[in-house]
C-alpha atoms as one frame of an Amber mdcrd trajectory, in Angstrom:
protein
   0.000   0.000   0.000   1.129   3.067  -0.953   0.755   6.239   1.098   0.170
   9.868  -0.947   1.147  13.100   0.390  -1.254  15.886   0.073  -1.380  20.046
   0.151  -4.365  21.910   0.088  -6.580  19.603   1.795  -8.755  21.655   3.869
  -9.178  20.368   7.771 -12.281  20.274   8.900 -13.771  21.977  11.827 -13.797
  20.724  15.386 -15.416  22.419  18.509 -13.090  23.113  20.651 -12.987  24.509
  24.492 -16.665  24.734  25.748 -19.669  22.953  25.194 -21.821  25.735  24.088
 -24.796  23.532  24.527 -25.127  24.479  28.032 -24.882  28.180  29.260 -21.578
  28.505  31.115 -20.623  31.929  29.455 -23.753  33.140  30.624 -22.969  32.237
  34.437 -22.313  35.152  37.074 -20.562  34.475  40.338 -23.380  32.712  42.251
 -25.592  31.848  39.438 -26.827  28.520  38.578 -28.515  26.499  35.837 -30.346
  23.268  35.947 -30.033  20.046  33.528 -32.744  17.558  33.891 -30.990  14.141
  32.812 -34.187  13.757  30.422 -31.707  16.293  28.450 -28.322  15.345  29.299
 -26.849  12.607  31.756 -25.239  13.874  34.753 -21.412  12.194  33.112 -22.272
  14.634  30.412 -22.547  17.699  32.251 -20.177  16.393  34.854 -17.556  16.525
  31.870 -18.815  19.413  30.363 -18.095  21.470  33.726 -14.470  20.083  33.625
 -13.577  21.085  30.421 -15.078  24.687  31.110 -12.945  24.673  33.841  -9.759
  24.172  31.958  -9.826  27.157  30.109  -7.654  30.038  31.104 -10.141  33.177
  31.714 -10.359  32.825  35.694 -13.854  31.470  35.623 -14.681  27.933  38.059
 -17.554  25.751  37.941 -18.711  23.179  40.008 -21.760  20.453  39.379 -23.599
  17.898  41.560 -25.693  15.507  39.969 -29.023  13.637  41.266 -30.354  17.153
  42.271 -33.725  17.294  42.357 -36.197  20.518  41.005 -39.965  20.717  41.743
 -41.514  21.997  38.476 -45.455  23.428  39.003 -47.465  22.577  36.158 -51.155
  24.113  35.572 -53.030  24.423  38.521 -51.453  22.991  41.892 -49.003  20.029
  40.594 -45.943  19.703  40.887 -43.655  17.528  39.362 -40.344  16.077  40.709
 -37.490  16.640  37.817 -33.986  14.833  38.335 -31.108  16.324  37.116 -27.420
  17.708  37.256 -27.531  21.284  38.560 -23.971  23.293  37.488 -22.930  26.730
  39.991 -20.453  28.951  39.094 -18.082  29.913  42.398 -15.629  31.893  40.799
């Protein structure tokens, strides 16, 4: 098998640094957001909180997962939602 050498080949493009699927540029100091695992699995968000985390602007994040959010529907129920909740502390 022979091997060719190429120029001009154009890469293609990979995401890199955060997941923009979840809001972590949009965090203050304090502020929180809320991932029901029917959306993402805590691992997911777990991973995605490291990763924002290793970039260099300053900002830290920490998650816990099996958090739990009461969501009121019409009227007077209220539903339990399970999920990942993600706080920036810094």
């Amino acid at each position: 098998m022979q091997i060719t050498l190429e120029t001009g080949v154009p890469r293609p493009n990979r995401r890199h640094g955060r997941n923009h699927s979840l809001p972590f540029d949009q965090l203050e100091v304090g502020g929180s957001f809320f991932v029901p695992l029917s959306v993402k699995s805590t691992g997911t968000v777990q991973v995605a909180t490291h990763r924002a985390n290793q970039n260099v602007d300053g900002k830290e994040f920490q998650s816990c997962g099996k958090q739990t959010k009461e969501v009121t529907g019409d009227g007077c129920e209220i539903t339990l939602v399970s999920g990942t909740r993600v706080w920036r502390v810094k």
